[in-house]
C-alpha positions as CSV (number, residue, x, y, z in Angstrom):
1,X,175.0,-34.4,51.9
2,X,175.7,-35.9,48.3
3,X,179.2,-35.8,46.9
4,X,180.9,-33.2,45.0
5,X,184.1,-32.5,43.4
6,X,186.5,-30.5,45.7
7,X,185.7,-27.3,46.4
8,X,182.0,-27.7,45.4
9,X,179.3,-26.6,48.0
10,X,177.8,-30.3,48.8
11,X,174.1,-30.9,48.1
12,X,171.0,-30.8,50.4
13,X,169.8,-34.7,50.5
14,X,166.3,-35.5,49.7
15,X,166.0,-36.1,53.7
16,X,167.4,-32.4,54.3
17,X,164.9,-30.8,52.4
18,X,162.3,-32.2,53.7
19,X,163.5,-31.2,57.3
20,X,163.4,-27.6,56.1
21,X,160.2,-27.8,54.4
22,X,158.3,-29.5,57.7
23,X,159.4,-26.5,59.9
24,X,158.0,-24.1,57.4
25,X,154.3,-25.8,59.0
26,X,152.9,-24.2,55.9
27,X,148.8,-24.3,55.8
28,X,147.4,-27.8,53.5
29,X,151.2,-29.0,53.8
30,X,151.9,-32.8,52.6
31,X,155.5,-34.0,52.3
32,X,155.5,-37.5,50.1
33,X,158.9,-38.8,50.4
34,X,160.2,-41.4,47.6
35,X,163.7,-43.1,47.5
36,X,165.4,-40.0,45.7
37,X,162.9,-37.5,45.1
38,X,160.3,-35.6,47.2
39,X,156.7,-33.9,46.5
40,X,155.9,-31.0,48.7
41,X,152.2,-29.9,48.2
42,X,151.3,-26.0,49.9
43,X,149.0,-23.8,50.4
44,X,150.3,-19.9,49.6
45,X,147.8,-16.5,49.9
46,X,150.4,-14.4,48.6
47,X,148.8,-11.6,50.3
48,X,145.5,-11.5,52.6
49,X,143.2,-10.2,50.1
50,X,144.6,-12.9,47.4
51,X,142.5,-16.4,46.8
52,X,144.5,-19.7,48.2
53,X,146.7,-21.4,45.6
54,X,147.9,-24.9,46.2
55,X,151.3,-25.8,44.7
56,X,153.5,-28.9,44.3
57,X,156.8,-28.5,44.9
58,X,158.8,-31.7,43.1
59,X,162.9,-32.0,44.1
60,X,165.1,-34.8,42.7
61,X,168.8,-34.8,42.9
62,X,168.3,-36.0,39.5
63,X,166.1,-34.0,37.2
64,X,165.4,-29.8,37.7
65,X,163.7,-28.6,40.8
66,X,159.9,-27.5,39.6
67,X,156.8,-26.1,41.0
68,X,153.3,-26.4,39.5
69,X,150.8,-24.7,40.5
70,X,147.8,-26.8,41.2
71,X,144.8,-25.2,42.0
72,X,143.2,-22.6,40.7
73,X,144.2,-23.1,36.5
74,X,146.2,-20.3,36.1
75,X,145.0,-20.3,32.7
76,X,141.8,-20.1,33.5
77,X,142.3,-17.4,35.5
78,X,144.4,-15.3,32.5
79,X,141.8,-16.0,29.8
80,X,142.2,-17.6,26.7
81,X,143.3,-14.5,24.7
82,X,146.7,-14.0,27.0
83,X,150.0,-16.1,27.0
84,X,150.7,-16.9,30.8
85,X,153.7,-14.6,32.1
86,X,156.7,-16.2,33.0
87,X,156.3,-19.8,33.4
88,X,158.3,-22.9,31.1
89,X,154.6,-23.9,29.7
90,X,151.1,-22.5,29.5
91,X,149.4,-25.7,30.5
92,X,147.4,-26.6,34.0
93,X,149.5,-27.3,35.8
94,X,151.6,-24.3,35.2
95,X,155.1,-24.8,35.7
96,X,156.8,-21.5,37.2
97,X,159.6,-20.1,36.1
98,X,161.4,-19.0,39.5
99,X,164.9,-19.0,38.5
100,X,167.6,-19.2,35.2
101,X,168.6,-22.3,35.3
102,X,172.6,-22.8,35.2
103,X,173.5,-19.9,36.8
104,X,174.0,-20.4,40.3
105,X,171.0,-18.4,41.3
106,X,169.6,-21.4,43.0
107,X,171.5,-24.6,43.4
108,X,171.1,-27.8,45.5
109,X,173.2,-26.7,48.5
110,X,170.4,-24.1,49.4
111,X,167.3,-25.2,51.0
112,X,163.8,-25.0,49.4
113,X,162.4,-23.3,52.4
114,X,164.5,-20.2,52.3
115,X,164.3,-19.9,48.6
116,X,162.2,-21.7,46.0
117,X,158.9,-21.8,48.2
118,X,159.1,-17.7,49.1
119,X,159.9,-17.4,45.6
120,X,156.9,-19.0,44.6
121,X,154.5,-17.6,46.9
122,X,156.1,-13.9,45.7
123,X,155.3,-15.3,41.9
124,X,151.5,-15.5,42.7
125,X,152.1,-11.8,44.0
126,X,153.3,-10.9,40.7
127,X,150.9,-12.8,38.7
128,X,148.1,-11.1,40.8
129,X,149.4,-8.0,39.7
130,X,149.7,-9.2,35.7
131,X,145.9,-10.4,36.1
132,X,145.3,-6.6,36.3
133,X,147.6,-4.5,34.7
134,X,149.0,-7.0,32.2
135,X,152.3,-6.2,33.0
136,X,155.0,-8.5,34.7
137,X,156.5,-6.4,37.6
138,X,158.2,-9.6,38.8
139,X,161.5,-9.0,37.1
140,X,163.8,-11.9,35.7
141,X,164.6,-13.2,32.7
142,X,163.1,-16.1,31.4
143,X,164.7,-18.4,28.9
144,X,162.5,-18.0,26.4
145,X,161.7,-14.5,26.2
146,X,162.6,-12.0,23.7
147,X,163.9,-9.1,25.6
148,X,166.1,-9.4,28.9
149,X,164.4,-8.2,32.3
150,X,166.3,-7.1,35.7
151,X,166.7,-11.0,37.5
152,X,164.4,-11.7,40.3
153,X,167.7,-12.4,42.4
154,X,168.8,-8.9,41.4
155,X,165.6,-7.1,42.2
156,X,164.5,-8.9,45.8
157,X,167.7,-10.8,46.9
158,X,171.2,-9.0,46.1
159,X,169.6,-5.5,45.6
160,X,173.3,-4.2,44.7
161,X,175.3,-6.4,42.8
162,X,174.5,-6.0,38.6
163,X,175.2,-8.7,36.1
């Protein structure tokens, strides 16, 4: 674990989360390993009647945690005449918005396999849903939207505590 000041819950190394991600033994899995980063490529059906998406998970102890979703383009699969729900940019690769930065809903001490990669796979779920109905059930609030929405955290993890 990295350093912290006292107090502070240490971080997960680069090592660490890769441990956690390998015993996840997720279908198309490839862990790439670098010096101080990692790139974790899945496969996710978020349900069995879904298509397979293929995602690349990217953790650094020095930039943000992000997930981009690979294959199939997203914004192909919205059409050009809607704005992709929930995600930092509309561009292929899309880049998910899966939590609010800053504000301890995920944080480095907490491993990628119990939380970023079920989060993603429960984002396709939601977008699935959006493709139809064109309306984000998936909670949250993302940064740049204009009205504030229940936090995915909220809705699926800490069902009673408000903020």
């Amino acid at each position: 674990m990295s350093k912290t000041s006292f107090g502070a819950t240490p971080s997960l190394t680069v090592a660490q989360q890769a441990h956690h991600l390998r015993v996840l033994n997720l279908p198309g899995a490839k862990l790439r390993l670098h010096p101080h980063r990692l790139d974790f490529i899945y496969q996710a059906r978020p349900t069995p009647l879904s298509r397979l998406y293929t995602l690349r998970l990217t953790y650094s102890l020095a930039d943000l945690t992000e997930v981009r979703v690979q294959d199939p383009n997203l914004r192909l699969l919205a059409g050009d005449d809607r704005l992709l729900p929930h995600v930092y940019d509309g561009h292929h690769p899309a880049k998910l918005c899966l939590y609010l930065p800053n504000t301890n809903e995920w944080t480095r001490a907490m491993a990628l396999a119990t939380t970023v990669v079920p989060w993603s796979i429960e984002w396709l779920l939601h977008f699935e849903i959006w493709l139809t109905t064109n309306e984000w059930q998936g909670g949250g609030q993302h940064p740049d939207a204009g009205e504030k929405k229940q936090s995915r955290s909220q809705s699926v993890s800490k069902p009673g505590k408000q903020r």
